[in-house]
C-alpha positions as CSV (number, residue, x, y, z in Angstrom):
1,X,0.0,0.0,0.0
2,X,0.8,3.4,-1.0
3,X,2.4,5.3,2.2
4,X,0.8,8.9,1.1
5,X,-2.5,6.9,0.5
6,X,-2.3,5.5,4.0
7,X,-1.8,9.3,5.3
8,X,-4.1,10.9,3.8
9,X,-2.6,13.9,2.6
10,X,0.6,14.3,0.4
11,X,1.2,17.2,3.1
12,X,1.9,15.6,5.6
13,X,5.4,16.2,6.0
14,X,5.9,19.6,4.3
15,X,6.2,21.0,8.2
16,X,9.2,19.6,7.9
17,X,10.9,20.4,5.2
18,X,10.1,23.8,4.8
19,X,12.4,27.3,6.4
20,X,10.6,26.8,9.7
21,X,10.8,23.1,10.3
22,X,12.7,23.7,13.6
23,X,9.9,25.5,15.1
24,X,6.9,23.5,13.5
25,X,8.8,20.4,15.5
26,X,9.0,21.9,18.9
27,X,5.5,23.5,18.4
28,X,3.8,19.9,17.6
29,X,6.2,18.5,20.3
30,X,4.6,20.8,23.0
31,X,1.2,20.4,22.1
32,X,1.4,16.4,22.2
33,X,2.9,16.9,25.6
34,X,0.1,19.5,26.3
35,X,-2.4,17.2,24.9
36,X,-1.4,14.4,27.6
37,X,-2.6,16.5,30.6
38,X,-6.0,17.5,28.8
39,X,-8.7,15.5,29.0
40,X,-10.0,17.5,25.9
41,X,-8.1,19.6,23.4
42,X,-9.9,23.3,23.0
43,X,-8.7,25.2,19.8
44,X,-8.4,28.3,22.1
45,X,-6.3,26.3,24.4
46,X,-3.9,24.9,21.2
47,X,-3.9,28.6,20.4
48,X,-3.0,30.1,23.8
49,X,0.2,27.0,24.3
50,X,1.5,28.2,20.8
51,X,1.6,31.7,22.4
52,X,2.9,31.4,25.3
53,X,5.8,28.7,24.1
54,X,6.9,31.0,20.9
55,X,7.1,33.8,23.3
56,X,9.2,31.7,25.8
57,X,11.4,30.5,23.2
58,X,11.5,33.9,21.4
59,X,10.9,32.4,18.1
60,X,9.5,33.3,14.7
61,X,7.7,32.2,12.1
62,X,9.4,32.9,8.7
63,X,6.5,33.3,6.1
64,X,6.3,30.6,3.5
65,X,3.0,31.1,1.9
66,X,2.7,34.6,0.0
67,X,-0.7,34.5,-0.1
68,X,-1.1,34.0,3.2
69,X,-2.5,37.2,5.2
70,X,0.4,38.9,7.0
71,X,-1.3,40.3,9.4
72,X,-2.0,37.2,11.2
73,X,0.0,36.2,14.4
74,X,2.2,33.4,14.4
75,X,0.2,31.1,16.1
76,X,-2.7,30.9,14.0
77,X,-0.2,30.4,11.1
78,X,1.0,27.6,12.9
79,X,-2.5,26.2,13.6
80,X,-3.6,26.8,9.5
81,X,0.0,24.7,8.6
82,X,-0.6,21.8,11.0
83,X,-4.5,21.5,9.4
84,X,-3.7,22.0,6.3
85,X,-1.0,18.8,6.8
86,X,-3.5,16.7,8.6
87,X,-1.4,17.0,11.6
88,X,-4.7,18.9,13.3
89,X,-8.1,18.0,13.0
90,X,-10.4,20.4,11.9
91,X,-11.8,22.3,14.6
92,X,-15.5,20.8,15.9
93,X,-18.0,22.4,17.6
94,X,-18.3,21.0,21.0
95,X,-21.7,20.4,23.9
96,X,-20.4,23.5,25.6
97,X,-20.0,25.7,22.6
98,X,-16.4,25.7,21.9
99,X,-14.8,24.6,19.0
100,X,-12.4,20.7,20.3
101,X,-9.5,20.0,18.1
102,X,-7.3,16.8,18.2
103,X,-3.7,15.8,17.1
104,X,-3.9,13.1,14.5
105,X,-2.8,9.4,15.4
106,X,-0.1,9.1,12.5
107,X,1.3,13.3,13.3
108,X,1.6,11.3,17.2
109,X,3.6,8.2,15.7
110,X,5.6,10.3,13.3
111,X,6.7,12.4,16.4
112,X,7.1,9.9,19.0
113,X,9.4,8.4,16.5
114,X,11.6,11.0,15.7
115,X,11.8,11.9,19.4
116,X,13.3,8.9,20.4
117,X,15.6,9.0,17.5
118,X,16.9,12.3,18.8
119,X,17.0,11.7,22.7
120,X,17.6,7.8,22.8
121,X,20.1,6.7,25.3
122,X,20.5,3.4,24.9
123,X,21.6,2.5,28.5
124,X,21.7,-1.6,28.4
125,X,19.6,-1.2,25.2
126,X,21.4,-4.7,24.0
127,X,21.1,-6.5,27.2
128,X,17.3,-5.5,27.1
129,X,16.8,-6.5,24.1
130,X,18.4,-9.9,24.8
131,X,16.7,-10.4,28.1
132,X,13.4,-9.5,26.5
133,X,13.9,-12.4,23.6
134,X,14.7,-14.8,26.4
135,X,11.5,-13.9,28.8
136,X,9.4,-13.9,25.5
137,X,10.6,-17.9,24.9
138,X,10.5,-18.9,28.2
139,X,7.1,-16.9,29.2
140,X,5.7,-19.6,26.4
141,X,6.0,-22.9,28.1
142,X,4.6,-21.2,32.2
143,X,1.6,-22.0,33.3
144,X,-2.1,-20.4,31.7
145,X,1.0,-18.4,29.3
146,X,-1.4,-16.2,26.6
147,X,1.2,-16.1,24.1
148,X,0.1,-19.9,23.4
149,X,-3.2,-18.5,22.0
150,X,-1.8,-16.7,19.0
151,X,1.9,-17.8,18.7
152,X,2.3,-15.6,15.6
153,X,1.2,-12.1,17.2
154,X,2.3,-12.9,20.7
155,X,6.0,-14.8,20.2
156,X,7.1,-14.6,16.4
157,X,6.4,-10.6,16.1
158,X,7.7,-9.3,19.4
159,X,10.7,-12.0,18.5
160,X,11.4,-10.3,15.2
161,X,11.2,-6.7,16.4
162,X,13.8,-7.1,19.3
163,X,15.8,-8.5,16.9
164,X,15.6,-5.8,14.5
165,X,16.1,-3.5,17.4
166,X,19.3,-5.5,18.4
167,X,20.6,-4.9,15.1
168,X,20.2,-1.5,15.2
169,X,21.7,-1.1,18.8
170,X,24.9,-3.2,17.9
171,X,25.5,-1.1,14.4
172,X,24.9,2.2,16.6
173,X,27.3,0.6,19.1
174,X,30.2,0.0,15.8
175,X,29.7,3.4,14.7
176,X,29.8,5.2,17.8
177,X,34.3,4.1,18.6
178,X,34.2,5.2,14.7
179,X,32.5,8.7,15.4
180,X,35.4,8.6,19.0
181,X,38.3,7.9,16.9
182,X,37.2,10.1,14.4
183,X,37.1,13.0,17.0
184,X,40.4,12.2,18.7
185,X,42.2,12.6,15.8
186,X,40.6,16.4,15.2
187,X,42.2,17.4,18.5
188,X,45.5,19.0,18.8
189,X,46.4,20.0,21.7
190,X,46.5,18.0,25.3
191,X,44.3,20.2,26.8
192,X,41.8,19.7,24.6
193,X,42.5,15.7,24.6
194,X,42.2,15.7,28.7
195,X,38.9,17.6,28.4
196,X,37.2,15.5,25.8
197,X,38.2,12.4,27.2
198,X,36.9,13.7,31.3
199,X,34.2,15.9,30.2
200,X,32.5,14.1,27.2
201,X,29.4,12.6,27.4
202,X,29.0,10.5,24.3
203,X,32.7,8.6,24.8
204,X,31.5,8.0,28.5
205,X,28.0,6.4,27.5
206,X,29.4,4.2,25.0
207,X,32.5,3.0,27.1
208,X,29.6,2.4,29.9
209,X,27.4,0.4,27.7
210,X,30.6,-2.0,26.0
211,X,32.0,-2.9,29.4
212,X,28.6,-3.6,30.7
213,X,28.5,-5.8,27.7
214,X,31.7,-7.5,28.5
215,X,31.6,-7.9,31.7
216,X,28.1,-9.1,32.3
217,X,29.1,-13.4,31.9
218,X,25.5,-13.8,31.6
219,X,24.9,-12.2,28.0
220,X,26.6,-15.5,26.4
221,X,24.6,-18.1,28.3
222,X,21.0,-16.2,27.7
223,X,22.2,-15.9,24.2
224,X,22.6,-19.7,24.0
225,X,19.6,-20.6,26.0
226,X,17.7,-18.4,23.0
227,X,19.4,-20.1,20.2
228,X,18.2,-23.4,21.9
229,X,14.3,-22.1,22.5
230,X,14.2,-21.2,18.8
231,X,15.6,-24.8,17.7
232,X,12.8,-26.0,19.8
233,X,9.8,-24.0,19.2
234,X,10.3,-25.1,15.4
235,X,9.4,-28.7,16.6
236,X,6.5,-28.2,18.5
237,X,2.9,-27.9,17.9
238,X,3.0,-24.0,18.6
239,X,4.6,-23.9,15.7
240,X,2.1,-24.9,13.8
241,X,-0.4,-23.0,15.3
242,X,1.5,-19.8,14.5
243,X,1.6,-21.4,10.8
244,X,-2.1,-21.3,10.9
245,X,-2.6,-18.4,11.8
246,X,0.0,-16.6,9.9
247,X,-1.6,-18.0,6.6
248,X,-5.4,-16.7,8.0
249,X,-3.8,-13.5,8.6
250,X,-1.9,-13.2,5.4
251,X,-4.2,-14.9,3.7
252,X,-1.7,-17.5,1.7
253,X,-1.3,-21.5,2.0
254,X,0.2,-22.8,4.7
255,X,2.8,-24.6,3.1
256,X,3.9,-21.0,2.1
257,X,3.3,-19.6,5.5
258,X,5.4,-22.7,6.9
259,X,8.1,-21.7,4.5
260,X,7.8,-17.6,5.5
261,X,8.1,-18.4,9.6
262,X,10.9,-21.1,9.3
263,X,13.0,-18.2,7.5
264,X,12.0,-16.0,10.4
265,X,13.1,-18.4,12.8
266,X,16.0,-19.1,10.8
267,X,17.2,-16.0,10.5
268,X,17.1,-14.8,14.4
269,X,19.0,-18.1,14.8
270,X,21.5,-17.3,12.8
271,X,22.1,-13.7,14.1
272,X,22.3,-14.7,17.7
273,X,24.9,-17.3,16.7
274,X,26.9,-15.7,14.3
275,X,26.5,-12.6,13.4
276,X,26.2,-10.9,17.1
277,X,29.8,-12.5,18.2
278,X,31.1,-11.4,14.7
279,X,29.9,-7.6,14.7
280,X,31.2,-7.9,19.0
281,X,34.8,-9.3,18.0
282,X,35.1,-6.5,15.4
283,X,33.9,-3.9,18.0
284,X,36.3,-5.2,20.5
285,X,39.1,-4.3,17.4
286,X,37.6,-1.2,17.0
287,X,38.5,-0.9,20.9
288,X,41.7,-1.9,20.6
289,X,42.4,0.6,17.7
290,X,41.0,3.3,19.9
291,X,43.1,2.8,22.4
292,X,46.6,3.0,20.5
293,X,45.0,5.7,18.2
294,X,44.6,7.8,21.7
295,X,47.9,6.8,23.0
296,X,50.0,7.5,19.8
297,X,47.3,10.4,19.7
298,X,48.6,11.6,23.0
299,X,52.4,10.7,22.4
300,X,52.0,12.7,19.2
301,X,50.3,15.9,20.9
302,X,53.0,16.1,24.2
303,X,55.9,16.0,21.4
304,X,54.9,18.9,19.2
305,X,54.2,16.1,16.2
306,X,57.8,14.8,16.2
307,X,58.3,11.2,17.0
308,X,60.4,10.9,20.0
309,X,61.5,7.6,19.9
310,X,63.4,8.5,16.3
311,X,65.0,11.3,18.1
312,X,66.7,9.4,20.4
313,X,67.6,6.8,18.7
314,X,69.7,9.3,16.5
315,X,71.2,11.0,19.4
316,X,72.7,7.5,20.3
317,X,73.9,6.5,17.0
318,X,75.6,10.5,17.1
319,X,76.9,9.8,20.4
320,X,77.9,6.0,19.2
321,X,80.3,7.6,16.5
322,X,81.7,10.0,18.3
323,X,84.9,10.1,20.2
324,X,85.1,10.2,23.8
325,X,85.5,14.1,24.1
326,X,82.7,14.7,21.8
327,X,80.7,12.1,23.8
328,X,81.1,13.9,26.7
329,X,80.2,17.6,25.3
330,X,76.8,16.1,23.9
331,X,76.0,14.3,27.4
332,X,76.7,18.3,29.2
333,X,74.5,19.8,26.6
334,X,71.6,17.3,27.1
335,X,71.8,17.0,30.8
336,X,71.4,21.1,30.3
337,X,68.0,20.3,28.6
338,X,67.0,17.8,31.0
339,X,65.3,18.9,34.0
340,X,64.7,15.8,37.1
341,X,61.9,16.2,39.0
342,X,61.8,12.7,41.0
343,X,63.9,9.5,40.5
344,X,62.7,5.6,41.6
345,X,63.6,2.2,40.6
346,X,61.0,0.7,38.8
347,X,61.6,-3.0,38.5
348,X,59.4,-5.8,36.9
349,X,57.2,-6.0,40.3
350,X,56.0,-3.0,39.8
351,X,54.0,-4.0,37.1
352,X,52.8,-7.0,38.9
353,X,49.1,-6.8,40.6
354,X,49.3,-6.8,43.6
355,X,46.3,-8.4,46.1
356,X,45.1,-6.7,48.7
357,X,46.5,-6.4,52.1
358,X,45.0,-8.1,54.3
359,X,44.7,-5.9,57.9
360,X,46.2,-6.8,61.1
361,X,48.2,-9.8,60.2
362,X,51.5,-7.8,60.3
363,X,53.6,-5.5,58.4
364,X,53.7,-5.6,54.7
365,X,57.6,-4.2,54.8
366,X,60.4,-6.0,56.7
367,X,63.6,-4.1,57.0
368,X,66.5,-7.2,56.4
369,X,69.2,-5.1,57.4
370,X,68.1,-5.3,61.0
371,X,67.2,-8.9,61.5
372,X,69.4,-11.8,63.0
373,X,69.9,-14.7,60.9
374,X,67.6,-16.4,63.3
375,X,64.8,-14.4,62.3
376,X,65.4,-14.4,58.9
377,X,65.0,-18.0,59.0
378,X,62.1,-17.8,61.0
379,X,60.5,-15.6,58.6
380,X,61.6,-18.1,55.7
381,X,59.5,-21.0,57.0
382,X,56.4,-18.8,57.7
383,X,56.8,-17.8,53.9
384,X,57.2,-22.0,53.0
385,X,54.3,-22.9,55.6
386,X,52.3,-20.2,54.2
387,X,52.8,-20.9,50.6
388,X,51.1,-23.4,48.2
389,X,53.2,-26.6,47.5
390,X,51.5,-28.1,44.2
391,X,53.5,-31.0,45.1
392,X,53.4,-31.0,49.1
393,X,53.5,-34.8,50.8
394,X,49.4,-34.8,51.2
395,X,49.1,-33.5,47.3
396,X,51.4,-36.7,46.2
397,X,49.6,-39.0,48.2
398,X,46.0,-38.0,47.1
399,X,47.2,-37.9,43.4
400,X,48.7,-41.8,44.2
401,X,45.9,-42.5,46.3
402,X,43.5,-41.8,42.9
403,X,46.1,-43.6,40.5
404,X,46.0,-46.3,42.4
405,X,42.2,-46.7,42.6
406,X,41.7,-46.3,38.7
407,X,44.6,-48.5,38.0
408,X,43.6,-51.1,40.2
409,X,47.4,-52.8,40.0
410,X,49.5,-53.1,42.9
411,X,51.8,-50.7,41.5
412,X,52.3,-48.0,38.8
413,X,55.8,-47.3,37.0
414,X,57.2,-43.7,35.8
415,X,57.2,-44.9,32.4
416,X,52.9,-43.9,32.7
417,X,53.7,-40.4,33.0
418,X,52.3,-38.2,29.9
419,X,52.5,-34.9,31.6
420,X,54.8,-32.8,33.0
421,X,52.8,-33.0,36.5
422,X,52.5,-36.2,36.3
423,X,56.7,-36.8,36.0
424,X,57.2,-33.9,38.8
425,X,54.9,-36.5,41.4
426,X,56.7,-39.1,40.8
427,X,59.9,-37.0,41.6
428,X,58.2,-35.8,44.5
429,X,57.5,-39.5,45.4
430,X,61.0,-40.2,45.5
431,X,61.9,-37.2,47.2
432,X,59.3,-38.3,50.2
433,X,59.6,-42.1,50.1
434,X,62.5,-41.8,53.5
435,X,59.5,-40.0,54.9
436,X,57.7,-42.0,57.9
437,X,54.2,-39.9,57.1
438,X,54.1,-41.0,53.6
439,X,52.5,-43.8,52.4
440,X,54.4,-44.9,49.5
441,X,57.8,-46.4,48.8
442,X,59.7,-46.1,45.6
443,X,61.9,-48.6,43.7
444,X,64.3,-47.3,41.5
445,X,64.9,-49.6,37.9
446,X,67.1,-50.3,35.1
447,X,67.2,-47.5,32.7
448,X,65.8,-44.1,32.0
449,X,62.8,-42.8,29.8
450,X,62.2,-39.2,28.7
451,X,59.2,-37.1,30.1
452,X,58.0,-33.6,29.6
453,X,60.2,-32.4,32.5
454,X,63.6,-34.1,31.0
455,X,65.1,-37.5,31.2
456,X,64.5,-39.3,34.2
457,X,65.0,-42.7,36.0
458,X,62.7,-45.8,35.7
459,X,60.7,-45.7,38.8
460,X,58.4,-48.0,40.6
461,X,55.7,-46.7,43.1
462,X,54.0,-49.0,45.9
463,X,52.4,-48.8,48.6
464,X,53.6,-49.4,52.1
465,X,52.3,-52.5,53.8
């Protein structure tokens, strides 16, 4: 069907289009909003809103009609635009002898629509869309459910929309880090690249939406659980209720309506399995771009545009060539440009995380110099006690313990070792079979096999009688 046949009026959307689209927008936005408080909509009060709001907003109407009648105020040339559009219904006269106007239905829609185009947020919009698939599918199967009455209208549609909606919300997601790295790159100072990366809103909303995405472990699961609902509503006799219906509603054959839904069904399938992870594992390059765009970005910015790292490396190969006097007038004239604020060690564990301190179990610093050897000691089998032996005397015994049981033989030889832990217990074994506490003795054999650990000697483990 014909969409300007379905409106009505080929009109309908000159408001906006024309020189004063901006304020034909706001001035239907505020009477919608009006309208919502109003149990009935008076043409004097439509008329009185327009007023009032134009005055507010100090606004006027540019005149786009030049047969219009210039002395007419700009409300009433608003009014005359929106009626002439279908956007207002003519004016009616009502029981109390004032003229009721409305807002038309499809001027609401059209509105509403571009409203939430311009102010959408999209906080969790993915994980809401996803959650709302997964309570649609499993909603089917509760008790007295009333999606079961019409599958199509109630399951299939709402189905297909979220998914179309998800699509949306993941594209605006992979073109929002473009739109970022797009505006990083326009910036060229560091003052400007500290505010926009503190003070802007759009890089903060989309950084707080991806993490949420990949740090919420249950995304991946519900997405799974979906993919397995779909594979079996296919096979069950909703299924062919919502063929039924769909070919009443459509009015076509069912073997074609069969066809139609089973592409549907298909095709959500297929996103939530492959598409979704593929359009998340190119986001998550996107990110990774981002992030080295920003830092050679901010590398870039500090050095006035010269690349530092080139710089010094021909400053070494200058000093490499030179002779020693020369060497030392070129280290005097670059310690002269080199100005030391602080000076630390850094070694490799400062890179290392750290966990946190637990409080009141001592200090986290122990000065060496000071302590006796006695101490030292001491401290060194707190450390050992403290610390987790992979290969402590109860760790061997449980692992022989559980060889032994699945075995069933009265012993078990080195030469049955196909891992590198595997060779390090027997070796522990060895190392404890003197021990009085452990339960196993060792025999050592002719000749040596090679393990994942080295070359080691034939061993035999039993257990003590």
């Amino acid at each position: 069907m014909d969409l300007f046949e379905t409106l009505g009026n080929e009109k309908f959307f000159n408001p906006l289009i024309g020189p004063n689209k901006k304020v034909y927008f706001e001035c239907i936005t505020e009477l919608i909003e009006y309208s919502k408080k109003m149990p009935v909509l008076y043409k004097d009060n439509v008329k009185d809103t327009l007023e009032i709001f134009l005055r507010n907003k100090t606004y006027r109407v540019e005149n786009e009609d030049l047969d219009s009648n210039f002395d007419e105020g700009d409300a009433d040339k608003i009014i005359r635009k929106f009626q002439e559009c279908s956007w207002l219904t003519e004016p009616e006269l009502g029981r109390n002898g004032e003229y009721i106007t409305n807002i038309a239905a499809n001027c609401r829609r059209l509105i509403d629509f571009l409203n939430s185009l311009m102010n959408r947020k999209n906080d969790a919009a993915i994980s809401n869309r996803i959650l709302s698939m997964d309570e649609i599918l499993k909603s089917v199967y509760s008790t007295n459910s009333v999606r079961k009455d019409r599958p199509y209208s109630s399951i299939l549609v709402p189905l297909m929309e979220n998914e179309a909606e998800l699509k949306n919300e993941v594209l605006d997601l992979k073109d929002s880090i473009s739109i970022i790295m797009s505006r990083i790159t326009e910036i060229n100072d560091l003052s400007g690249i500290g505010h926009y990366l503190l003070s802007d809103q759009f890089l903060e909303k989309f950084f707080k939406d991806y993490f949420y995405m990949k740090n919420n472990g249950l995304i991946p699961a519900i997405l799974r659980d979906v993919a397995q609902q779909l594979s079996g509503f296919k096979h069950d006799t909703l299924f062919k209720k919502a063929i039924q219906e769909y070919s009443v509603r459509m009015d076509v054959e069912e073997e074609e309506a069969e066809d139609q839904l089973t592409k549907y069904i298909d095709e959500i399938y297929f996103y939530i399995t492959v598409e979704y992870p593929e359009y998340m594992e190119k986001i998550d390059e996107s990110i990774n771009k981002y992030f080295r765009l920003a830092n050679l970005r901010l590398r870039l910015v500090t050095s006035n545009g010269q690349n530092i790292q080139s710089l010094m490396d021909q400053i070494l190969m200058v000093i490499k060539e030179s002779n020693k006097e020369e060497q030392q007038i070129i280290l005097e004239k670059l310690n002269g440009c080199i100005q030391i604020e602080s000076q630390k060690y850094i070694s490799r564990k400062s890179y290392q995380h750290k966990k946190h301190r637990r409080l009141n179990e001592g200090s986290a610093v122990v000065e060496t110099k000071d302590l006796s050897e006695e101490e030292k000691m001491g401290i060194t089998n707190e450390l050992m006690k403290s610390s987790i032996n992979p290969y402590s005397v109860e760790r061997t015994e449980r692992y022989f313990d559980n060889l032994f049981k699945v075995s069933g033989m009265p012993y078990v030889k080195s030469g049955m070792t196909k891992s590198k832990e595997e060779a390090l217990m027997f070796v522990s074994a060895f190392i404890y079979s003197g021990d009085e506490d452990f339960g196993f003795i060792v025999e050592t054999e002719d000749g040596m096999h090679k393990t994942p650990v080295g070359i080691i000697t034939n061993m035999k483990v039993k257990r003590k009688k």
